[in-house]
C-alpha positions as CSV (number, residue, x, y, z in Angstrom):
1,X,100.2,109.1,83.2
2,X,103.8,107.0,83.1
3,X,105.6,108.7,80.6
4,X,109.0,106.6,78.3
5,X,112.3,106.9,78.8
6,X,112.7,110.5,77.4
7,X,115.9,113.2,78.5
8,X,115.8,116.0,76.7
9,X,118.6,118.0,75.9
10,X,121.1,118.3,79.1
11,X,124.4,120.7,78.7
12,X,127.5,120.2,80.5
13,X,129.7,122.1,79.6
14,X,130.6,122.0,75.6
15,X,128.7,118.3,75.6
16,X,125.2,117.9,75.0
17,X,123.4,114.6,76.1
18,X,119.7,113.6,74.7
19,X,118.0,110.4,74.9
20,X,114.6,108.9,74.2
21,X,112.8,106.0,73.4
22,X,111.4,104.7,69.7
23,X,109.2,102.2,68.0
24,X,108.8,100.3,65.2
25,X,105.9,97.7,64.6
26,X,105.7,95.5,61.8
27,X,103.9,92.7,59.8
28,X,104.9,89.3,58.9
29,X,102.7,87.3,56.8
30,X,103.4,85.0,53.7
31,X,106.9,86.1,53.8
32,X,106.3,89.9,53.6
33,X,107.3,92.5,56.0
34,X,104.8,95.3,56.1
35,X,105.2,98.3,58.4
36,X,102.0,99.1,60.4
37,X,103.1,102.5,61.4
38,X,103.1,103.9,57.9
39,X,99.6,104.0,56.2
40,X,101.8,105.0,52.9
41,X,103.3,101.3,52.7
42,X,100.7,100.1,53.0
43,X,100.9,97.3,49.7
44,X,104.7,97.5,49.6
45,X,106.7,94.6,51.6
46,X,109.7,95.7,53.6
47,X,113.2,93.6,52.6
48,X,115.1,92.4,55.6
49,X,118.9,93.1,55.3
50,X,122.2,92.3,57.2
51,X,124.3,94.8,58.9
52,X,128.2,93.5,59.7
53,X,127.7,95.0,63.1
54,X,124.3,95.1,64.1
55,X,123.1,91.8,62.5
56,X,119.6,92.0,60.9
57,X,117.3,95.1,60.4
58,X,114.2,96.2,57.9
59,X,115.1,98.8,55.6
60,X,112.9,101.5,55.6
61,X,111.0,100.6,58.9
62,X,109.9,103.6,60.7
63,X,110.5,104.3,64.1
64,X,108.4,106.8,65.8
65,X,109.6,109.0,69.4
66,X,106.9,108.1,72.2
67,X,107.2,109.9,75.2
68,X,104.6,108.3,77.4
69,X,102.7,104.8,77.2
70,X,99.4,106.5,76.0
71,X,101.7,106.8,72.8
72,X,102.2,103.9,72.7
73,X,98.8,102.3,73.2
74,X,97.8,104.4,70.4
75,X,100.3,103.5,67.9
76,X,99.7,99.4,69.0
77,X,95.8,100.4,68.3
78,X,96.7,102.1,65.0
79,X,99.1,99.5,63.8
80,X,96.3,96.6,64.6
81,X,93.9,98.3,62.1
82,X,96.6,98.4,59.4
83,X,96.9,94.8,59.6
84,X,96.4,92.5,56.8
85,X,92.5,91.2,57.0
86,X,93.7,87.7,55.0
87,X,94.7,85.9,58.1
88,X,95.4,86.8,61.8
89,X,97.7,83.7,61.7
90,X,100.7,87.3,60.4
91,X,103.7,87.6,63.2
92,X,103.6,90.9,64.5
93,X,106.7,92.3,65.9
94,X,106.6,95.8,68.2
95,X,110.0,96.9,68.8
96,X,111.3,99.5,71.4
97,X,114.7,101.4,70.4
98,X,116.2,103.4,73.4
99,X,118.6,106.2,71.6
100,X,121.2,108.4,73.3
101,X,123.6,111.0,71.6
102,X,126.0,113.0,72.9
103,X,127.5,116.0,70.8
104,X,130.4,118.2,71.1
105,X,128.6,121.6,70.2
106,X,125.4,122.5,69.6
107,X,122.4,120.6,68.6
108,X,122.3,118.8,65.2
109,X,119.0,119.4,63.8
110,X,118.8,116.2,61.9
111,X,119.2,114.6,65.6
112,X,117.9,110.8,66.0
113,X,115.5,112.5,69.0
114,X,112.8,114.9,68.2
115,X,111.1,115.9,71.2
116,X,107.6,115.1,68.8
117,X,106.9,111.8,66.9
118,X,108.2,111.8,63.4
């Protein structure tokens, strides 16, 4: 099995480095953004927004941690059934997000990395 870009925590000296990978997938289809990874949006449309910096993004999109590509297989096979049945003419957009941190001390526990899916 290949397995993602995943590091988990590595300590050198008082600095801790972590890294992983994350993905989004998402909907559009008469201009609404639905999020395929989250059966609990299911009827709500996402709203696209502007960051100065980082340019556009979609609030509230999740992002899950994959570790290996049998992750993300499954989430691509669990996002397709949460697609919209109306028309397969909908834009669908998978996104990968490689993360790394570095901290000065220990551990955060709201860290961007789990080691599981979140």
């Amino acid at each position: 099995m290949h397995t993602v870009y995943y590091r988990p925590a590595v300590f050198s000296g008082q600095r801790v480095y972590r890294a992983c990978a994350k993905v989004s997938y998402m909907e559009i289809y008469c201009e609404h953004v639905r999020d395929l990874l989250n059966p609990n949006n299911k009827n709500k449309s996402l709203r696209v927004r502007e960051h100065p910096l980082l340019g556009p993004y979609v609030e509230d999109l999740s992002k899950l941690v994959v570790t290996s590509y049998a992750d993300i297989s499954d989430l691509i096979d669990d996002g397709n059934k949460a697609r919209s049945d109306l028309d397969p003419a909908g834009y669908l957009y998978f996104i990968t997000l490689l993360v790394s941190e570095y901290f000065d001390s220990v551990l955060s526990p709201s860290s961007h990395c789990p080691r599981y899916r979140t």
